[in-house]
C-alpha positions as CSV (number, residue, x, y, z in Angstrom):
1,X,13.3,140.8,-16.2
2,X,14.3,142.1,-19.6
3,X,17.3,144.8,-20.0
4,X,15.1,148.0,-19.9
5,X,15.7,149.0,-24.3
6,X,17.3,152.4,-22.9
7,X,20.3,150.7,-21.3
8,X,20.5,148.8,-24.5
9,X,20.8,151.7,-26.8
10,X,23.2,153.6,-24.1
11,X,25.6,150.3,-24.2
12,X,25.5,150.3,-28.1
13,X,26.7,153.9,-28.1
14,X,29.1,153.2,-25.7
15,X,30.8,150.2,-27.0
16,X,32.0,151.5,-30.4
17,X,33.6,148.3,-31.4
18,X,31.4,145.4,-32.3
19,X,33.4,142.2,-31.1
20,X,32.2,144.4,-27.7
21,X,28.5,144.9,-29.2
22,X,28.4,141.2,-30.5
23,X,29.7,140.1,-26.6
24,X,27.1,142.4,-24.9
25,X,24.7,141.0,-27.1
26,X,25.4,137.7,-25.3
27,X,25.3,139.4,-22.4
28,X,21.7,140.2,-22.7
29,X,21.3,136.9,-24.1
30,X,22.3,135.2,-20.9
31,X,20.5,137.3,-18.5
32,X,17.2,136.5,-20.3
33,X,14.9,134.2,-18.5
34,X,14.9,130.7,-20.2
35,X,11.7,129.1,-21.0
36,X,10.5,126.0,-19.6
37,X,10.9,123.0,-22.2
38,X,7.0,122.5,-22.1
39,X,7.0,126.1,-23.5
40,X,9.1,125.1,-26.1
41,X,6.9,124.0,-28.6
42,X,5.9,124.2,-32.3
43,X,3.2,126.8,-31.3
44,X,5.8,128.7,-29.7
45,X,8.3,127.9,-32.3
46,X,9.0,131.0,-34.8
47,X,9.2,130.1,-38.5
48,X,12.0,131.7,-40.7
49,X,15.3,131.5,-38.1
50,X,18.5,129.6,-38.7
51,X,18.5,128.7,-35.2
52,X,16.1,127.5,-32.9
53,X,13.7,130.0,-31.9
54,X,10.3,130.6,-29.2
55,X,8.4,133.5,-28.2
56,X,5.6,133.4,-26.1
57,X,3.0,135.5,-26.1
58,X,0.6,137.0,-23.2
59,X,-2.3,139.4,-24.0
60,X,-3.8,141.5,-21.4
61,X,-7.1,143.4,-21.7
62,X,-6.8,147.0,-22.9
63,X,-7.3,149.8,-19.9
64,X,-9.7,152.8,-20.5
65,X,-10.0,151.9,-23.9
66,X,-6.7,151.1,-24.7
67,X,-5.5,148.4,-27.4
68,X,-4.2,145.6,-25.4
69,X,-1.0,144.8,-23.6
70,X,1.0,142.2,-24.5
71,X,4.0,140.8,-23.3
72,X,6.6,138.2,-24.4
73,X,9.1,135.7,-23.1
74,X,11.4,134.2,-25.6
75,X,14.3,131.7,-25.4
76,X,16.8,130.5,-28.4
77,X,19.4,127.4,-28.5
78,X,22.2,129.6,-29.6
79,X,23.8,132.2,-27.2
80,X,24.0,135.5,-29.8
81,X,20.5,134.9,-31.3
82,X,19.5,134.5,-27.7
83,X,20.7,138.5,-27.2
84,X,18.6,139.5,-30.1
85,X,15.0,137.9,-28.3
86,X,16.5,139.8,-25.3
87,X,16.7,143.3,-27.4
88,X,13.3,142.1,-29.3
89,X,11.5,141.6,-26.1
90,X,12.8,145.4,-24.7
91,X,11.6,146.9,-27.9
92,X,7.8,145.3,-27.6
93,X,7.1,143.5,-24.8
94,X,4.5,145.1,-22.6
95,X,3.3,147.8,-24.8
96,X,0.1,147.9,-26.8
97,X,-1.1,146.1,-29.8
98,X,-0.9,150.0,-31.4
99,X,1.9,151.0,-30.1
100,X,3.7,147.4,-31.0
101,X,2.6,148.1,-34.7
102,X,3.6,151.8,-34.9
103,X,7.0,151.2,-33.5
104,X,10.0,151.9,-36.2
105,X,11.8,148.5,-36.1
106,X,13.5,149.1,-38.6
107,X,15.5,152.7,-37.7
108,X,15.8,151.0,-34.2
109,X,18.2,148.2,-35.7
110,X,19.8,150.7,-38.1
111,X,20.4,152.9,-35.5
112,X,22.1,150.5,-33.3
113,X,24.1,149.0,-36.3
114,X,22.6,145.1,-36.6
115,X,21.1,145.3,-40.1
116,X,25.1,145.7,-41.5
117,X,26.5,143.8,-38.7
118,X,24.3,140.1,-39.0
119,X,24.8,137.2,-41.5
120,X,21.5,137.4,-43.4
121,X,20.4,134.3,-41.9
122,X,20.5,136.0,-38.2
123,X,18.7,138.9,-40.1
124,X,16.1,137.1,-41.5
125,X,15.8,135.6,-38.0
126,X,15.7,138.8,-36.6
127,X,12.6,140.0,-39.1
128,X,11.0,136.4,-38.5
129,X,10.6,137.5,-34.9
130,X,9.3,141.5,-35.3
131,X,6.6,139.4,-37.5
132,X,5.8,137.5,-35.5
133,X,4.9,139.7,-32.6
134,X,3.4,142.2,-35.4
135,X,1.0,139.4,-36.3
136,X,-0.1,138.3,-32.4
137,X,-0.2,141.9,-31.7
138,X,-2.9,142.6,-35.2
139,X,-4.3,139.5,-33.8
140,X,-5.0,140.8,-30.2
141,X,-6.5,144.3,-32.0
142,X,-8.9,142.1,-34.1
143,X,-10.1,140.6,-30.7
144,X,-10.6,143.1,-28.7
């Protein structure tokens, strides 16, 4: 079970110093479900992070017309970049295909300060993910 993105944003307001943000980060990171190693494979594997990297994706048939649902699980061999899948998977994961590709990534992050506060490597990383799940959610619309 993923920190519901609420408490995230609460916490980041809270915490006004970011050695605390970057530890709560790792917090998050830590709580997050691993994956199992079978999961961890190049099919799983996202392209364009530093570090090490897997999301997996679940797609669930649209209700009443609705796009589909999708949900994520995601893992990461380094602890901090393990925290950002946990606050990636609270921002999308089980919301629709629409709703996943009219959500404003971007003025979440600048809202809770990572844009400034990541290397570009962990940012890149960071935009390497939101892609991903972009692209399996488009995906999931074109199949429905």
């Amino acid at each position: 079970m993923t920190t519901p993105l609420t408490d995230i944003i609460d916490a980041f307001e809270f915490l006004d110093d970011w050695e605390d943000r970057y530890k709560y980060v790792i917090d998050l990171g830590r709580e997050l479900p691993g994956l199992s190693d079978a999961q961890k494979n190049e099919t799983n594997k996202v392209r364009g992070c530093v570090s090490q990297v897997w999301l997996v994706t679940h797609i669930h048939e649209g209700e009443n017309g609705q796009s589909p649902r999708l949900t994520f699980e995601g893992d990461s061999d380094a602890l901090l970049v393990q925290g950002l899948v946990a606050i990636v998977l609270a921002l999308f994961s089980d919301k629709t295909a629409q709703d996943i590709l009219d959500t404003d990534v971007e003025g979440l992050f600048s809202k809770l300060g990572l844009q400034e506060h990541l290397t570009p490597q962990r940012s890149n990383g960071l935009r390497s993910m939101v892609a991903r799940i972009r692209s399996d959610a488009e995906a999931a619309l074109s199949a429905a």
